[in-house]
C-alpha positions as CSV (number, residue, x, y, z in Angstrom):
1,X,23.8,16.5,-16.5
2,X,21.1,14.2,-15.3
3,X,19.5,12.2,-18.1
4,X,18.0,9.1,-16.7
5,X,17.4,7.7,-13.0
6,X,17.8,3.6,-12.8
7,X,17.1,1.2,-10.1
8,X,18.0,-1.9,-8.3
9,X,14.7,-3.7,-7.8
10,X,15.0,-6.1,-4.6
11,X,15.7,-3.8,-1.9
12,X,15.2,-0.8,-3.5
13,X,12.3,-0.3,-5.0
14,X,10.4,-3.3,-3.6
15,X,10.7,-5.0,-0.3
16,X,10.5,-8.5,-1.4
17,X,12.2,-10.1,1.5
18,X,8.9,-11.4,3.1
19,X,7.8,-13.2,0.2
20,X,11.9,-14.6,-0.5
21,X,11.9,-15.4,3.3
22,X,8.6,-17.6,3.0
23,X,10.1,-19.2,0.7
24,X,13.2,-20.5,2.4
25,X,10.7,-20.9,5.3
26,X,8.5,-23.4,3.2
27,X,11.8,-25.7,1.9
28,X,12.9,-25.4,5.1
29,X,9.9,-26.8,6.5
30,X,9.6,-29.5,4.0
31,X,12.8,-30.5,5.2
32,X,12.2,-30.9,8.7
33,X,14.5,-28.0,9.5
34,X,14.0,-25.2,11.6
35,X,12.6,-21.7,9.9
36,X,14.6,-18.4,9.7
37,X,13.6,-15.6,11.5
38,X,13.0,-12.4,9.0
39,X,15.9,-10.5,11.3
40,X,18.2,-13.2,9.1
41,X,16.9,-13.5,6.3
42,X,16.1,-9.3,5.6
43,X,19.8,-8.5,5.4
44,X,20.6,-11.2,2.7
45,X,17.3,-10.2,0.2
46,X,19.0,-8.8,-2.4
47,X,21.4,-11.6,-2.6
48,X,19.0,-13.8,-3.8
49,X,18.4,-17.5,-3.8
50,X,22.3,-18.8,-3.3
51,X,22.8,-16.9,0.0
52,X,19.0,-17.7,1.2
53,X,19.7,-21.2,0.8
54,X,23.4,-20.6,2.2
55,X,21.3,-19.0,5.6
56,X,18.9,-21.7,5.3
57,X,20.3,-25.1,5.2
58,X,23.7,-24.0,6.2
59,X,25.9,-25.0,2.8
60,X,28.1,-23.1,0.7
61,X,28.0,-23.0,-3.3
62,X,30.4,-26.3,-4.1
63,X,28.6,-29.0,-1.6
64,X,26.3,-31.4,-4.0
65,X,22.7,-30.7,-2.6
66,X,23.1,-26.7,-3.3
67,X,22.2,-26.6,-6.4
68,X,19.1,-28.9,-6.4
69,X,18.7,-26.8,-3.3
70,X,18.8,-23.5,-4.9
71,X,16.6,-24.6,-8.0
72,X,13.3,-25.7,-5.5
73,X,13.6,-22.5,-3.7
74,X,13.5,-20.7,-7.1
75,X,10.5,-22.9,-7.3
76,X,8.9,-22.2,-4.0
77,X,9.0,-18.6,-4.9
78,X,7.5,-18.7,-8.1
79,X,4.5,-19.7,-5.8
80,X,4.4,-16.6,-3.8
81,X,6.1,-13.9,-5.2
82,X,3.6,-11.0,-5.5
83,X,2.1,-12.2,-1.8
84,X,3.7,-9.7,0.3
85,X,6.1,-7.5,-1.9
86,X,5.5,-4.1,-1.6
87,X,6.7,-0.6,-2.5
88,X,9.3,1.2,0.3
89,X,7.5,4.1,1.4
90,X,8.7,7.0,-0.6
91,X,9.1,5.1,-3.7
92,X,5.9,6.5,-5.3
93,X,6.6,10.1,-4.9
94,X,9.9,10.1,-5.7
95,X,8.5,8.5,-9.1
96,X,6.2,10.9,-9.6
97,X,8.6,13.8,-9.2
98,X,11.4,12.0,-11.6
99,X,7.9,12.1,-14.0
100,X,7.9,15.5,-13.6
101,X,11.1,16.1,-14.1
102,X,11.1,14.6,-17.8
103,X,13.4,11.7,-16.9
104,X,13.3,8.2,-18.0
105,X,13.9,5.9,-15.7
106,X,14.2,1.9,-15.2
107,X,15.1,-0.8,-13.5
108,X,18.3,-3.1,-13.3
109,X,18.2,-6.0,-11.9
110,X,19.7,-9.6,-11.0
111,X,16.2,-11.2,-10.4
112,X,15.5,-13.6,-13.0
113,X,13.5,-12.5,-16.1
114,X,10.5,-15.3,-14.9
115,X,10.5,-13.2,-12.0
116,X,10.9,-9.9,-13.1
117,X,8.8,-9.8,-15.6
118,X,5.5,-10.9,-13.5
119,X,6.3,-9.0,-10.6
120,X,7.1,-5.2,-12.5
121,X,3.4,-5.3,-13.5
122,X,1.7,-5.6,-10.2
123,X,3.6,-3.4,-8.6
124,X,1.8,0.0,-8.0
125,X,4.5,2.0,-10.0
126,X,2.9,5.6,-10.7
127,X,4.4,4.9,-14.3
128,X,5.8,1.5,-16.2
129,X,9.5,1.8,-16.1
130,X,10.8,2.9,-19.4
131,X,13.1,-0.1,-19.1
132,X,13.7,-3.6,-17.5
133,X,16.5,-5.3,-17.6
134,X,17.1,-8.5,-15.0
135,X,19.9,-10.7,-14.2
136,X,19.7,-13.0,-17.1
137,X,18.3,-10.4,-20.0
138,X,22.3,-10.1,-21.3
139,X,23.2,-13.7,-20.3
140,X,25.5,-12.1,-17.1
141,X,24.6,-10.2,-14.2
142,X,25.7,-7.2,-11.6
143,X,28.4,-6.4,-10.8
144,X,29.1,-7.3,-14.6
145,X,28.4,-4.0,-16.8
146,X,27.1,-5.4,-19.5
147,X,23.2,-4.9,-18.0
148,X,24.0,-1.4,-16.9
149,X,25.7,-0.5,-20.6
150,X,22.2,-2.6,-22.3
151,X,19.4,-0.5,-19.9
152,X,21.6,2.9,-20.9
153,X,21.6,1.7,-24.7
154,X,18.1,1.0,-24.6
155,X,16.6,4.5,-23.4
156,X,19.2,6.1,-25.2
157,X,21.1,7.7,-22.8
158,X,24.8,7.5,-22.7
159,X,25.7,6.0,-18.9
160,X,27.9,8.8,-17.7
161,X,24.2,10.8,-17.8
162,X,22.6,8.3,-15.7
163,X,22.2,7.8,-12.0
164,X,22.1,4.8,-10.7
165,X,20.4,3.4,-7.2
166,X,21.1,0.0,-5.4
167,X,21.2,-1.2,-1.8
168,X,24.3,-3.6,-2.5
169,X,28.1,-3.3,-3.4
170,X,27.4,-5.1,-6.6
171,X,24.9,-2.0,-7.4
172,X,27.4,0.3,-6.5
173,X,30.6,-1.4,-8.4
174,X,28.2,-2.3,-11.1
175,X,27.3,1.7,-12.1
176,X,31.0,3.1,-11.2
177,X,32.3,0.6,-13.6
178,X,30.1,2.4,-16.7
179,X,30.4,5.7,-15.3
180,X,27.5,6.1,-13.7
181,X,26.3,8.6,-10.6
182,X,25.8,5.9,-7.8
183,X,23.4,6.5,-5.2
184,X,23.5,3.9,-1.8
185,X,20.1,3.2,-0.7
186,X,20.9,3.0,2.8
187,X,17.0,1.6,3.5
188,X,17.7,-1.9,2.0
189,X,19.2,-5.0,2.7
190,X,22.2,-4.0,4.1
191,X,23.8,-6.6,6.9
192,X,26.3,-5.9,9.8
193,X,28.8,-7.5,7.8
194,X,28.4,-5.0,5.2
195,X,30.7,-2.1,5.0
196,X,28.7,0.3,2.5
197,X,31.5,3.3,3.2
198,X,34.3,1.2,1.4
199,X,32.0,0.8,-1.6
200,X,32.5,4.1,-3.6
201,X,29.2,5.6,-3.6
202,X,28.8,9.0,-4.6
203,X,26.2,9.6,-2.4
204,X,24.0,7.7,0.3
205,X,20.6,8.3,0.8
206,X,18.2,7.1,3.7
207,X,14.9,8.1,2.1
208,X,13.8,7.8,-1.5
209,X,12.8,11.5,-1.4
210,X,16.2,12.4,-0.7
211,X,17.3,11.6,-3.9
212,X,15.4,14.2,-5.3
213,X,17.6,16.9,-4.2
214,X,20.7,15.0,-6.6
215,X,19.2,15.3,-9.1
């Protein structure tokens, strides 16, 4: 039985990749390197900052400018991170209907609390999510369980009575591993290189709406 629906955030709920993707665009610029189109940098959204700057200056994790890298992007967003970040079409709704229903729900995320926490508020959510938790609220992050077993502790619900809804494979691996229902969100920030069908999903949805009917 259904107790509780939870989210990814990036990707899922909100289309943040403009406002991500402007600013790559701006350190990018800064440097006196070319911009990324959005058809590159949409797919990679909900991977956050490390493969951004990965697209962007064209480095991987261990080369010495990453990190310094990675920290003034983090900076360049916290600029303009409410610019152009909206709700997927759908999202209200389907809100509204979990409302009605008599379900909690909340949101799971790896965005960073300094993030998180300003951008939940201006979003045009029908209702305040009954619980947040981001990528550094538990010290560790998706695919890690420890943020799906703290949201589930938090509204009281034992995880194996919560669905759970994410547009990547750490989403996906993240809810199976507590024994949550997992719900692809096949609207995201999915890439080419993706192969959502090997992920485990128990269902895949193309429309918020449709999630309705699982519930």
């Amino acid at each position: 039985m259904i107790k509780a629906v939870l989210f990814d955030l990036d990707g899922t709920l909100a289309d943040t990749a403009l406002d991500l993707g402007g600013a790559l665009n701006r350190l990018l610029l800064e440097e006196g390197l070319p911009t990324q189109p959005y058809s590159a940098i949409r797919p990679l959204a909900s991977h956050g900052a490390r493969a951004l700057v990965s697209l962007g200056f064209g480095i991987a994790a261990d080369h010495p400018d990453f990190e310094p890298l990675r920290l003034r992007f983090l900076d360049e967003y916290a600029n303009g991170f409410t610019e152009q970040t909206t709700l997927f079409d759908g999202v209200v709704p389907m809100l509204e209907a979990i409302a009605k229903k008599g379900l909690p729900w909340g949101i799971i995320t790896n965005k960073p609390m300094r993030f998180t926490d300003h951008l939940v508020p201006t979003l045009p959510f029908p209702l305040p999510p009954d619980v947040v938790v981001s990528g550094d609220t538990v010290g560790v992050a998706k695919p890690n369980p420890r943020p799906m077993l703290h949201a589930a502790e938090l509204i009281g619900v034992d995880p194996v009575h919560c669905v759970y809804v994410g547009d990547a494979e750490r989403d996906i691996i993240a809810g199976r591993n507590v024994g949550m229902r997992t719900v692809l969100a096949n609207w995201g920030y999915l890439s080419d290189e993706d192969r959502p069908h090997e992920w485990g999903a128990d269902h895949a949805i193309d429309h918020p709406l449709e999630l309705l009917g699982l519930l």
